[in-house]
C-alpha positions in Angstrom: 70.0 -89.1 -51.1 73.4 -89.1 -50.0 74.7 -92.5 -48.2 76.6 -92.1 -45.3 80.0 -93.4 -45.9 81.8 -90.9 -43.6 81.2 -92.9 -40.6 81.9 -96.1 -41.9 85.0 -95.0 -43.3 86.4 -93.1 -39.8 85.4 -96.9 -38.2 87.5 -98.6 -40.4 90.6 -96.1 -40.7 90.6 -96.9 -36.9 90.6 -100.2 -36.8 93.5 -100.6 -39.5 95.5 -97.7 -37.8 96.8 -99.0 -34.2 99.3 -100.7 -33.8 99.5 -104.0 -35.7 102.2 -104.0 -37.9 101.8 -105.7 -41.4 102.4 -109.7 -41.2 106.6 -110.4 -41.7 107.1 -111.5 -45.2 108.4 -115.7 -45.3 109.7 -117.9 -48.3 106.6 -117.6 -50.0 105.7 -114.5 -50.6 109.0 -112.5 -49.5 110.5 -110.6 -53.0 113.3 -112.2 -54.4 116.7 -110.6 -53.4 118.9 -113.4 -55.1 121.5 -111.2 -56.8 124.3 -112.5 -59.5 127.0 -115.1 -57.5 130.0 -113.2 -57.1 133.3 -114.2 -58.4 134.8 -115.3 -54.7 131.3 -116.4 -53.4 129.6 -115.4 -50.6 126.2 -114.5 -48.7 122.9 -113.1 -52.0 120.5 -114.2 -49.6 119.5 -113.6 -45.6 117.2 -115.0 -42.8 116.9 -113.8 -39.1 119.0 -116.6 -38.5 123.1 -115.8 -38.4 123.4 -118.6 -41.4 122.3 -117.4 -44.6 119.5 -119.0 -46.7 121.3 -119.1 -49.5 125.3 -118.9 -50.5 127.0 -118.2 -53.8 130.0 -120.2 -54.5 133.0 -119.6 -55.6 133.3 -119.7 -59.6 134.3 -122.9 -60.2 137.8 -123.6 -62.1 138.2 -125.1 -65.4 141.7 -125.7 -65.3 143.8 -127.7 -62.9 147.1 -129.3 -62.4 145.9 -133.1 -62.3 145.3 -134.6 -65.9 142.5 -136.8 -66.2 145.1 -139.8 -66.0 146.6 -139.0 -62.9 143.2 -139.0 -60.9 142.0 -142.2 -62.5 145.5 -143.6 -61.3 145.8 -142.1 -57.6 142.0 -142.7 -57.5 141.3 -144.8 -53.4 138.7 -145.1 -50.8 139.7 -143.2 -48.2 137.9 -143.8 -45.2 140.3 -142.1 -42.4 140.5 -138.1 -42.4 142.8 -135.4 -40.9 141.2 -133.5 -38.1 141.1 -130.3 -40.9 138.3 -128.6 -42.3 137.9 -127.9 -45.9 137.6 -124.5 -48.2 134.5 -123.5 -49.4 136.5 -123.5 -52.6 136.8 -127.1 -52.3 133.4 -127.8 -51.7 132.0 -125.7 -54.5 134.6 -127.6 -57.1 133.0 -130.8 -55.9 129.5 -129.9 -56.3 130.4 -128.4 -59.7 132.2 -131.9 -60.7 128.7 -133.8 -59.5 126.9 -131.3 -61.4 127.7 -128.2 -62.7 126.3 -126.0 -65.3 128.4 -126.7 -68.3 127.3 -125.0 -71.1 125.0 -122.1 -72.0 122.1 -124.5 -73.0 122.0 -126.1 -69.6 124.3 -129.4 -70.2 125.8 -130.6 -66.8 129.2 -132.2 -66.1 127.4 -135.6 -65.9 124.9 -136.9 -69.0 121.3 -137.0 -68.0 118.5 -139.1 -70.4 116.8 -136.9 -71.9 118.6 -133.8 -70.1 116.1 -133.9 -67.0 118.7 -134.1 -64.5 116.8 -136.1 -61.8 119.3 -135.6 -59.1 119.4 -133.7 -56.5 122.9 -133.4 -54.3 123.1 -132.2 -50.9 126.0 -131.1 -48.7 126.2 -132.6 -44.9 128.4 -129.6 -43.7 130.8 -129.7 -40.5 134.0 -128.0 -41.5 133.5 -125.6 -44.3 135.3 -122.4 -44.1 132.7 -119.8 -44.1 129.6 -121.6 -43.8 128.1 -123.0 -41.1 127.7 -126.4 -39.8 123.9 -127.6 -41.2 122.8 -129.6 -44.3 122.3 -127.4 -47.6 121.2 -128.4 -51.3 123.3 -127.8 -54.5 121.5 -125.2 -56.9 123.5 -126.0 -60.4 121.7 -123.6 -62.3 123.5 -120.6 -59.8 125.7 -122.7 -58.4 124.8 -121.7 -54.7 124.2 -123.8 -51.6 120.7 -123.1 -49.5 120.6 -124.3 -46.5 118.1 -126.5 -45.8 118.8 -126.6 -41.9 121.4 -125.9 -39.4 123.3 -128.1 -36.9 126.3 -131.0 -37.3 124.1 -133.9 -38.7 126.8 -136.2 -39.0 126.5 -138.5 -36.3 122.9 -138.9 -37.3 124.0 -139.7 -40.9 126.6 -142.6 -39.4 123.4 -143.8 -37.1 121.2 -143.7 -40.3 124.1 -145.6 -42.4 124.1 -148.8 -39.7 126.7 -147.3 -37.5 129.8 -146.2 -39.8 131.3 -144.0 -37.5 133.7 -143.3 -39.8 131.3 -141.3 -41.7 130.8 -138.8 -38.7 134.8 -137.7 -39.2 134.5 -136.6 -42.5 134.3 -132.3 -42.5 131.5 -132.7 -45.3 129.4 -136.1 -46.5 128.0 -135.7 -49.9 124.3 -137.1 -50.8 123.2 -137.8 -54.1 119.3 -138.4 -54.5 116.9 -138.7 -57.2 113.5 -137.9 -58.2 112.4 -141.1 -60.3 109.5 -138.8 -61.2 111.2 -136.5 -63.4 112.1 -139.6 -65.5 109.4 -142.1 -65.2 107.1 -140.0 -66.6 108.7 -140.1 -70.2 110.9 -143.2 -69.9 108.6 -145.3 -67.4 110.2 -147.7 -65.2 113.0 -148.0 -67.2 113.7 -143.8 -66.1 114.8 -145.7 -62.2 117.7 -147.5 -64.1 118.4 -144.1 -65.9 118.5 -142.6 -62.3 121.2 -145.0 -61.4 123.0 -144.9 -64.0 123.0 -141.2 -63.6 123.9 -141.2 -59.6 127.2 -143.2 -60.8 128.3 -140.5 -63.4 127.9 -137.8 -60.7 129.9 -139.8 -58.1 132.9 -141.3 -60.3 133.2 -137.4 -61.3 132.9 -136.1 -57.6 135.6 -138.7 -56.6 138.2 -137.8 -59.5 137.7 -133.9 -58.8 138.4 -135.3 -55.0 142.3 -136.6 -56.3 142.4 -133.5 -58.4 142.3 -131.1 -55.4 144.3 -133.6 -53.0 141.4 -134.5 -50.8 140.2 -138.1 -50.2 136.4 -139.8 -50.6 134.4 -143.3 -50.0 131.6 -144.7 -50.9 128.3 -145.7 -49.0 125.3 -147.0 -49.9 124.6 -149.4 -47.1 122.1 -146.8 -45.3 118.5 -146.4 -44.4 116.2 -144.6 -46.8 113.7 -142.9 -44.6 116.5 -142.0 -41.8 118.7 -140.3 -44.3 116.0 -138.4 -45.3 115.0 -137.5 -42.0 118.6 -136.2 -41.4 118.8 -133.8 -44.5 115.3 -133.1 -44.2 114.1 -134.0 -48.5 110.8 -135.0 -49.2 109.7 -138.6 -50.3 109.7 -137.3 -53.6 113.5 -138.1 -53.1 115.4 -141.2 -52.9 118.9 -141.4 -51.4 121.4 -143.4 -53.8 124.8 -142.4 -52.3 126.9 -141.1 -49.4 130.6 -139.6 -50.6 131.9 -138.7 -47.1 135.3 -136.1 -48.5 138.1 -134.9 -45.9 141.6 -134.7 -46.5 143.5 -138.1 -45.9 144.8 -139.1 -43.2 148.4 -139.5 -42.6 
């Protein structure tokens, strides 16, 4: 005997049919557009939002005018900026100095033990030509910036540093964190003291690359944890180690 689908079938061609429009793809399950970073930077990836999710950066240079000697000697904690913004080329070279992709089988401009790279470094952005101001994450392996969220944060950075207002001046405030986890698991506790060790490597190298491209940087690392994670919006997963606020000096 023949079952009667038909009806069944016209019921349920009707209810898919009208009007609902299939649910808007997110983060999670939306394809991945990501195309190669071109040479000059600029948007691979969109949201509905006017600041993209993700930004390729300029290719960073390999070659500059400043020997190693000369930034070790004009090397200086600069805590007083010029009311001037900064070029995305700039900010990309910095990132690339704290850790940049440096060879094809994944070795960074800073040493890592065992080459698992437990730092993460994040970009407090205020005046950066062509991006917008918000806090974004350093992807080495692409070297690209996705934002993590919009807005000028530093003022809540300064708060979350006991009130160095000095930090809120800077165009861009560097963060380097860690995940202890990606060493502790093969090195134990003794991986924390590799993270450190680590988090200075990165910085010394982001403040030489500052001299090298004429810009100034400090140090902080009086802060509190939780607030500073709060402002850049990282999990627990990740501690905070360092601020390198980076302008150009003030005359």
């Amino acid at each position: 005997m023949k079952k009667p689908y038909g009806f069944a079938a016209l019921a349920l061609l009707v209810l898919v049919l009208p009007g609902a429009p299939a649910a808007p793809a997110t983060e999670t399950n939306a394809p991945n557009r990501a195309t190669p970073a071109p040479a000059g930077g600029g948007i691979v990836a969109s949201s509905t939002s006017a600041t993209p999710l993700v930004v390729a950066l300029p290719a960073p240079r390999t070659h500059g005018a400043a020997t190693l000697e000369e930034t070790l000697l004009g090397r200086r904690s600069v805590r007083a900026f010029a009311a001037t913004g900064l070029a995305l080329e700039d900010l990309g070279q910095l990132l690339w100095a704290a850790q940049g992709v440096t060879s094809r089988e994944g070795g960074r401009t800073a040493p890592s033990a065992g080459a698992l790279y437990p730092l993460e470094i994040h970009a407090v952005v205020a005046d950066v030509a062509g991006l917008d101001p918000g806090v974004y994450r350093y992807l080495p392996e692409r070297h690209r910036l996705e934002r993590l969220g919009g807005g000028d944060r530093r003022a809540a950075l300064a708060h979350a540093a006991l009130g160095q207002d000095w930090i809120a001046k800077a165009p861009v405030v560097l963060v380097i964190a860690a995940d202890y986890a990606r060493l502790t698991g093969k090195y134990r506790e003794r991986g924390v003291r590799y993270a450190h060790l680590e988090c200075g490597h990165a910085a010394q190298d982001v403040l030489l690359e500052a001299v090298a491209l004429g810009l100034g940087a400090g140090v902080v690392g009086a802060f509190d944890d939780a607030r500073v994670r709060e402002v850049l919006r990282i999990p627990v997963t990740e501690q905070p180690l360092e601020l390198i606020p980076v302008g150009r000096p003030e005359r």
